[in-house]
Each structure stands twice: as C-alpha cells, then as structure tokens.
N, C-alpha and C positions, 0 to 999 in steps of 0.2 A: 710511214704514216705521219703525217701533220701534224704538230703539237698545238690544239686551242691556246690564242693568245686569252688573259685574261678579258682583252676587249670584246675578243671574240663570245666569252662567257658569258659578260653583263647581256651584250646585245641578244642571246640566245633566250636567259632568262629573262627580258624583256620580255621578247616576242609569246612567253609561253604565261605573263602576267594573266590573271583575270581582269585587269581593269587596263582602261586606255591612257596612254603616258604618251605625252606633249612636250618637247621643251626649246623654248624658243630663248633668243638670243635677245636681250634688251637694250636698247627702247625700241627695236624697229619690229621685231618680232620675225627675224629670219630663224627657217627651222633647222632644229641640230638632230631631232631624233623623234619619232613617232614608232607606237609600237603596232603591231597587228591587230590587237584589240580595240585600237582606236579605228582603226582606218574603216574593221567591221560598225563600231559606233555609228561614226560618220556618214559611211556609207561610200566613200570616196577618197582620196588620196588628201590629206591635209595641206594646205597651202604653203607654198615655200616661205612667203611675208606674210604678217599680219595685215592687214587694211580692208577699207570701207569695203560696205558687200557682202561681207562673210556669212549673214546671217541669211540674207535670202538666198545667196549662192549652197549653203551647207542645212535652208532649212530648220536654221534654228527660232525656236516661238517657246513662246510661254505653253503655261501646260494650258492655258484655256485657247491654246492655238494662235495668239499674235504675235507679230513678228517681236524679236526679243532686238532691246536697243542696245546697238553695237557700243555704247560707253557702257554700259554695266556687263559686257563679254568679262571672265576670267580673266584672261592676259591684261585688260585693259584696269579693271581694276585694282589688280595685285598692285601694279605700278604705280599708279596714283593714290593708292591707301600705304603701299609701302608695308604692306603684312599681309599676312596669312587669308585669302579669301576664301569664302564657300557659297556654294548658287545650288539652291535646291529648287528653282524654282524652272529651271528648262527645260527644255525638249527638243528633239531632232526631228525631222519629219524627211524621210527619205523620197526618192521620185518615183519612186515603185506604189506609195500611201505609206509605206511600214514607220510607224512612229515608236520612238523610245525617248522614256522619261530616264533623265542624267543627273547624277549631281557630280560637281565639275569643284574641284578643289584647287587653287592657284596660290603656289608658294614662289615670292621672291627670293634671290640667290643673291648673296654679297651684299656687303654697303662701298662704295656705289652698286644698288643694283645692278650686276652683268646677265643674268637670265630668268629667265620664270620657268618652273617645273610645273604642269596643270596635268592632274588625275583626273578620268571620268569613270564614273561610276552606275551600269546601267541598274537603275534601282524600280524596273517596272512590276516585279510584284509586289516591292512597298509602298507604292502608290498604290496599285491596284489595292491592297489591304487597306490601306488608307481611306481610298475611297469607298470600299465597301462597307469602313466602317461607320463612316460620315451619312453614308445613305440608309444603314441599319438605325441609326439613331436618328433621323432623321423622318423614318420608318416609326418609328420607335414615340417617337414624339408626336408626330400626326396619330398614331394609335392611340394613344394617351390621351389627344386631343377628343378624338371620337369618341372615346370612352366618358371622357367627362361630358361630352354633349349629351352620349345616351343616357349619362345616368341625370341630369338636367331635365333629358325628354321624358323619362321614364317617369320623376318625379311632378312635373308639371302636369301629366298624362292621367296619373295616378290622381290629384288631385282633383282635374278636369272628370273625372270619372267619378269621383263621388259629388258634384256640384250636379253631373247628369243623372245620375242616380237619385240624388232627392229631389229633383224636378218630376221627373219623371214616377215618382211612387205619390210625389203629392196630387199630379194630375190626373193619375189612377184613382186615388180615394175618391179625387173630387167630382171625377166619373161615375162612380159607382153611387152617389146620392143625387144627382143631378137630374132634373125630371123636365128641364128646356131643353129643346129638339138641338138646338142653335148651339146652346153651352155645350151640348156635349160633342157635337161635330169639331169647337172648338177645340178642346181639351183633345179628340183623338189628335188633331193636328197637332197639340203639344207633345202627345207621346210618340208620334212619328218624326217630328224632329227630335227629339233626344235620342231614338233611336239612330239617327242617320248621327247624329254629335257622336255616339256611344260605337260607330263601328269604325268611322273614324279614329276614337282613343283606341279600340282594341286595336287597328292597325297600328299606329304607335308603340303600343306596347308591346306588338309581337317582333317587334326591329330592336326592340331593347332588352327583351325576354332573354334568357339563361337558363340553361338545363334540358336535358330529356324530355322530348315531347310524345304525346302518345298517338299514333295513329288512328284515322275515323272515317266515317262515309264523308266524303266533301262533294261540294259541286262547285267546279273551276269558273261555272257563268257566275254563281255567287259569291265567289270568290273575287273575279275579276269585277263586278257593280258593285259588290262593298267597297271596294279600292279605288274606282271610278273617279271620287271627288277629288281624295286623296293626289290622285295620279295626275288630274287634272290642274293640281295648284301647286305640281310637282313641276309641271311642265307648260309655263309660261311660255306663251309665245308658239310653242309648238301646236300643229291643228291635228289632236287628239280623237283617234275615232274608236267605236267599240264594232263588234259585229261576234255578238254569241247566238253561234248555232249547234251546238252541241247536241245532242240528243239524252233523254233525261237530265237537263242541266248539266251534263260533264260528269258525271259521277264517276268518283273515283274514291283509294282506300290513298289518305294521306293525313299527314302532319300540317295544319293549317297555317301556322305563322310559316313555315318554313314553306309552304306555296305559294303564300303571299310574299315571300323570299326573293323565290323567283321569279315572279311578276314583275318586283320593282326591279330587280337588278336587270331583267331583259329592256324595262322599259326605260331605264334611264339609260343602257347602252347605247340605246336608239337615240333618244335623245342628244349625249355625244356625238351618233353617230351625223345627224342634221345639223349641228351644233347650233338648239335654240331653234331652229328654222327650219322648217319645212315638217313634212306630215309621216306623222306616228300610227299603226293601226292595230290593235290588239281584237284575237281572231279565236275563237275556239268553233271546230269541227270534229266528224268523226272519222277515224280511219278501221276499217275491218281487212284484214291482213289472210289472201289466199288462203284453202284450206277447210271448205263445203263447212258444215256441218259447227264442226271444231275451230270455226275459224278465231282467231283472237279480236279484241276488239279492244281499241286505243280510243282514250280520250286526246284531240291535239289543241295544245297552245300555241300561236303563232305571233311574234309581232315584227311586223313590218315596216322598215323604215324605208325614205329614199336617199338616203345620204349618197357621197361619193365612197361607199363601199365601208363596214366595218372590219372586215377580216379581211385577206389576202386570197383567198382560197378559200372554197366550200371542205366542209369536215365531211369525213365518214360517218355513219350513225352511230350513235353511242359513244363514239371520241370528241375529245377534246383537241381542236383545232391549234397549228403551233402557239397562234396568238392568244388564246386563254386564257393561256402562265402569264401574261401579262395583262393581261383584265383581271383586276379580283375578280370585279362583280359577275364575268363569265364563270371563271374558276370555281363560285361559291354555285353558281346555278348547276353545271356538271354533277357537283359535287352530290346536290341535294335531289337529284332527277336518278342519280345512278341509284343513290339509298332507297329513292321510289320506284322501285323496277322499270324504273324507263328511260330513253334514249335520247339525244338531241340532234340537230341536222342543222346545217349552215349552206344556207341558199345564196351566193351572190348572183344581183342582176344584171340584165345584159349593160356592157360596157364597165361592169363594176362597178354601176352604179346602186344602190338599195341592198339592204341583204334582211332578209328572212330569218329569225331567230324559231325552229321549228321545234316545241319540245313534246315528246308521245309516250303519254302515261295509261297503264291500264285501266280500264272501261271496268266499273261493276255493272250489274242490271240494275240492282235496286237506286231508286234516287235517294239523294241525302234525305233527310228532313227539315219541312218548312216548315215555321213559325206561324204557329194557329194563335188568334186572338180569342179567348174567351172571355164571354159577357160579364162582366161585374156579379151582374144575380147569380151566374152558373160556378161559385168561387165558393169551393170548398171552406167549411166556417171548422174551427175548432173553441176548445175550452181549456182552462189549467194556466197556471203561471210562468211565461217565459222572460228567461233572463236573457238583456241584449246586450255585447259586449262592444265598444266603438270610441276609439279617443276621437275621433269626430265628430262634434255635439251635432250638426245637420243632419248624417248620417245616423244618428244612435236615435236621433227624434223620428226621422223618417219612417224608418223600421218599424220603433215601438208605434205612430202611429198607423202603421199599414196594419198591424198585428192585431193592434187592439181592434181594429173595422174590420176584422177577421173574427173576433170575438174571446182571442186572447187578453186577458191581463200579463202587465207588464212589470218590470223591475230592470234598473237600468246601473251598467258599471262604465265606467271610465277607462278602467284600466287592466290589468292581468290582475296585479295583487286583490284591485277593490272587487271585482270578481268571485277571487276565490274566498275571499274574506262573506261575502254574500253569499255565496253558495253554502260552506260551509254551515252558517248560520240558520239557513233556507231549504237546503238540501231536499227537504219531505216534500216543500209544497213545490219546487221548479220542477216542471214537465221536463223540459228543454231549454237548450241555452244556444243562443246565435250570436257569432264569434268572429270575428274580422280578423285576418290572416296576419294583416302588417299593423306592428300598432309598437310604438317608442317605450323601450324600457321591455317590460314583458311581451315578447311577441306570442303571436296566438299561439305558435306551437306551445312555449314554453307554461300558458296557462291551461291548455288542453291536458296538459300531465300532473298541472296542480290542480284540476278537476277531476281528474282520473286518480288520484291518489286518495279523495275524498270519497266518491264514488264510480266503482271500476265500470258502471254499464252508463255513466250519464249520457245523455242524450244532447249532441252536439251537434250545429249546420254549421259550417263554415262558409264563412265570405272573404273574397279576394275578388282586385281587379283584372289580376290574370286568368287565362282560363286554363284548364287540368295542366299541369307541367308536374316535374319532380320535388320540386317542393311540395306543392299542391299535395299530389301522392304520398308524399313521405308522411304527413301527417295525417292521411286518410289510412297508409299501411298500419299508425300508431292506434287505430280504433275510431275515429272521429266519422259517423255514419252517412251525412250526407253532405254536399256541397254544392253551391252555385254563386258563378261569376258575376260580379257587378260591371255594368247594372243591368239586374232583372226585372222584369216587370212582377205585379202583386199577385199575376197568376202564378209565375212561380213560385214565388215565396210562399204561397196558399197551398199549393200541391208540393210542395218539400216538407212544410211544417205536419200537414196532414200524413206525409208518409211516415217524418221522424216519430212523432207523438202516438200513432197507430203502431208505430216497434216499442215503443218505450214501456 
C-alpha cells in the first residue's frame, strides 16, 4: 500500500476545506491550485491566467446584480495595495440563475510579491440575515412612521370633533327658539352638515382607535354612505361608484370601525390595483345559501376593480389567497371577516384582467337602527343642578348651554381636581355630573373615582369622541351610568340626562 506524500495530504485537506482556496502565481495570475469548494463557488473550472473578462465569463456582480469592475477583483487588488484585501461586497451569479453572496479574502505572498492566496467564503445566510434585518427595521420605522401619523390624525380628529360638536348643539338651541319658517330650514342645514363633518371624524377615528371593540346591529349600505366621502377624497382620480342593494340595509351583527376596516383596506386595494386610474365599484347584495326553509342568509360586500389583475389566482372561500401574506391590507381584511363569521372569495376577470374582492357576512332580519330627528318641543325638560366637566372652554359652554334650554341649572369645572373640589363642596345640590373622557392632567376616569369616593351612587354621563370601545367599558364596568359619543345632537343629551336624573 501507498504511503500518502505529505503533498499528497495538504491537497486532500484542501479539497475537503469549507471555503474555496485560489492561488495564483504573480503578476500574471497563472493558477497553482484551486480547491473543490471553489470550483462548486464558481460554478466552473477556475481559469488557468488571470485576465479581462472574468467577471462576465464567471458572473461576478455586485450584490445589487452589476457587473463588478474587473480592477477592484481580489487578485487585482492584493497586488496593487500590496496587503491583505477583503471584498464583501460580491456575488457570483451561475448560468443555471443560482446566485451566491462571497466574501473573497486576497493575501499577498513575499516581498517581491511571488503569489496571491484568495479565500472565498459563501456567506449567503449572512446576508440573508442582514437583509432581513435592514427590512425589519426598515419595517419598523414605516410603523413608527404610521403610528405617529395616527396619533397626529387621532388628535386633529379629536379636536375636529368637538369644534363639530359645539356647532352643531349651538344650531340645535338655536332651532328649538326659532319661530321663521326660512331660519329654521336653515339651521337644519347646519346640523346636517356637521353631521356629514362628524361621520367623517368618527371614520378617522375608528383607523386610529385601539382596544376591544364591541359587537352591534350594523347596516354595511350605512356603513359603506358614511365612508362614501371619505372614500371618495381617498381616491383621486379614480371613477368611484356605489351600488347598495342589500336588503334591510345589509344588516348584520359586527364591530363597526373594524367594517369600516375592511371597506378601506378593499378599497384602496383596488385602487393599487388601477393604479390612480380606472374604475372602482363597491357593491353590497344579498346571498341566501341552499337549504328550503333553514336556508342561511349572507349580507355581500363586493368591490370591483378593472385593473390588470390583483392576485394571481382566485381563492377558495374563506382562504386567504398566496398573495395576502403580502398585502397587509388584504391580510388585515381575512383577518377581521374570519372574527365576523364570514368568508371572502377572489374573483379574477377574464384575461386577468379586474378582480372582485367578494366578502359574505351573516344576514340578521332585524335592520339596524336609524336616526330619528326629534322636534325641539317633543325634548324631554328636566330640573336640579348639573355639574359639566370639559377642559374645553367651547365644549363646557356648549353643553352647559344645551342643558340650561333643557331646564337644568348649571355649574362648571375645568378640570378633574376643580371638580371634585366642587363636588365635594356641593355634593347635596348636583343631581348629575357630565364628564368628558380625555382631558390633561386628570383624566375622566381618574376623576370618576375621586367622585366616587365622595359619593359611592353619584350620577355620571360620560362623554368621549370615540364610540363604546374598552376604555370606554372600563370605566362604565367602574359604576359610571350612562354614556354618549360626541357629537350628539340635544335630543340625546335630553333623553340621557332624563334617564340619568330619573335613576338618581
């Protein structure tokens, strides 16, 4: 048997290296030795000489895929810097497509340089990590970004909403004494636009809202004409149609910011999907699903775009289609249709052009409920001293004046502390006290339990420009009796005071 020369050794443990070993002879770069790990690198048999060509002949480019310039190769500039080189910056791209990210190490040998030793190093899951990590924070920061918008929008929202709010209560008063035919036609005009301002805010605010929502009777057509405007100044340029035919307005049992959720995120899909151009259609119908008697019956949303295709391929029902995972806004719409017992469908049109965003939520019988106007005269009147709580001096006046043209006296605090400092003091003669949710320094909750600690049954309405969420709850679970969202009109506020003051 043979005895291995030590030559014989090196070149064995060469071959059996994890990294690819190069070593050419200098200046002209003829090859002395290449090991098997390179040749897999490369893709191909390494060249005998160094020279021009090597980069489109072997493939090699930048990681952003150009050609990489043959004076900054390894061998080339080991020799001309005369030390130790390192290139992290390459890549191989084989003829097959298979690309591998290299870092390539080029050590000169001797003075006078007689060879160059060059390691390659396939380092493609540290790039990959690399780049995932650049994209997570990157991720990361657009989130961040959003986040400060929403809370921007939230707060701008919130403000907007009590500027429509005390419009909208002064136009009521000023209704309810108005004895020209002309004025008052006027003034309903006024409280019908702030109502159309005020559904507007609440769609804002329910894209910025946070926390547990509670499920209700909704109707999807009212849903989708509250949004209408909204949807419309969302989508410049695009020719926006509606078509609700739903039967009892769509009724259905849901979460209403989070179906107004899904309305935008389908609509703006669409919108990508024409990009800016071409025609959008949102569609609600009814579907009743075989099955005599018993059959079930689905409320459907639909919107229709003509784009050249959003997805690749129509979904199954109730799946989410491969592309999804890469749509948030699809992702989030799945997400919130599944929590509502229902399904979605993905229609592409013929030639792949248009696609259908189909989503089918259960049908109740009963419609939601609409918004009755009642007459000024038909406004429930009360008596007794209510304390209004509002660091919003337009807001705290508004109020106390709807109240008082109710036939309440009033008493007015600033703040949480100035509050309970009044209260205390007053305690016998306040009936009730009406309490604004968000307010600097003391928030409403935290004055609700310094009003509760002076007296355990007082009588509290709370006001917020959100509507029922978990906050909302949390401090209604703490004892606080009645609530409503701003802004209301003074029939509300009339028949809430009437109910609180009739428990009290």
């Amino acid at each position: 048997m043979e005895v291995p020369t030590d030559h014989d050794i090196l070149l064995a443990l060469g071959d059996d290296l994890p990294v690819g070993v190069w070593i050419a002879r200098a200046p002209n770069g003829e090859l002395i030795y290449a090991n098997r790990m390179l040749v897999e690198i490369l893709g191909a048999q390494p060249p005998d000489r160094c020279q021009l060509g090597a980069s489109e002949r072997y493939g090699l480019c930048t990681r952003e895929g150009a050609r990489y310039p043959e004076t900054r190769l390894p061998f080339m500039r080991a020799l001309s810097e005369r030390a130790v080189v390192v290139i992290d910056d390459l890549a191989i791209r084989h003829r097959d497509g298979k690309r591998i990210d290299v870092r390539a190490v080029s050590r000169p040998v001797g003075d006078p340089i007689t060879h160059v030793i060059t390691t390659v190093f396939d380092v493609g899951r540290e790039v990959a990590a690399e780049r995932s990590r650049v994209d997570t924070e990157a991720r990361l920061r657009r989130a961040q970004r959003f986040e400060a918008i929403g809370t921007l929008a939230s707060g701008i929202a919130h403000d907007f909403n009590n500027l429509t709010f005390g419009i909208k209560l002064v136009a009521a008063e000023l209704a309810a004494n108005e004895q020209d035919a002309k004025r008052r036609v006027a003034l309903q005009q006024i409280d019908e636009i702030t109502e159309r301002a005020a559904t507007l805010t609440r769609s804002l605010l329910s894209f910025t809202r946070r926390g547990e929502h509670r499920p209700t009777p909704l109707s999807m057509n009212d849903i989708v004409t509250a949004m209408s405007e909204l949807l419309n100044r969302t989508l410049l340029g695009v020719d926006l149609s509606f078509e609700l035919e739903a039967a009892d307005r769509g009724t259905v049992i849901g979460d209403q910011s989070q179906l107004e959720q899904v309305v935008m995120n389908l609509v703006l899909s669409a919108r990508d999907a024409v990009r800016s151009t071409g025609r959008v259609v949102v569609r609600t119908s009814d579907l009743v699903s075989h099955g005599g008697s018993d059959a079930a019956r689905f409320v459907v949303l639909e919107v229709q775009d003509d784009g050249p295709g959003l997805l690749p391929e129509p979904a199954a029902s109730g799946t989410a289609p491969d592309g999804a995972s890469e749509v948030p806004d699809l992702a989030v719409v799945f997400a919130i249709v599944e929590r509502h017992g229902g399904s979605v469908e993905v229609d592409s049109g013929l030639d792949g052009r248009g696609t259908t965003m189909r989503v089918l939520l259960p049908a109740i019988r009963r419609a939601a409920a609409t918004k009755s106007r009642t007459p000024a005269v038909d406004l429930p009147r009360g008596t007794g001293l209510i304390l209004v709580v509002d660091d919003d001096q337009m807001v705290r006046k508004v109020v106390s004046s709807s109240l008082s043209s109710l036939g309440y006296q009033i008493v007015e605090a600033v703040s949480g502390p100035e509050a309970i400092e009044i209260y205390r003091a007053r305690q016998h003669e306040i009936r009730a006290v009406v309490l604004d949710m968000v307010m600097p320094g003391m928030t409403g909750r935290a004055t609700y339990l310094g009003l509760r600690d002076i007296n355990r049954d007082v009588a509290v309405l709370l006001m917020s420009g959100h509507s029922l969420n978990e906050q909302v709850q949390e401090i209604l679970d703490l004892g606080v009796r009645s609530f409503v969202s701003k802004p209301y009109s003074i029939a509300v506020l009339a028949a809430a005071m009437t109910e609180l003051t009739r428990s009290g």
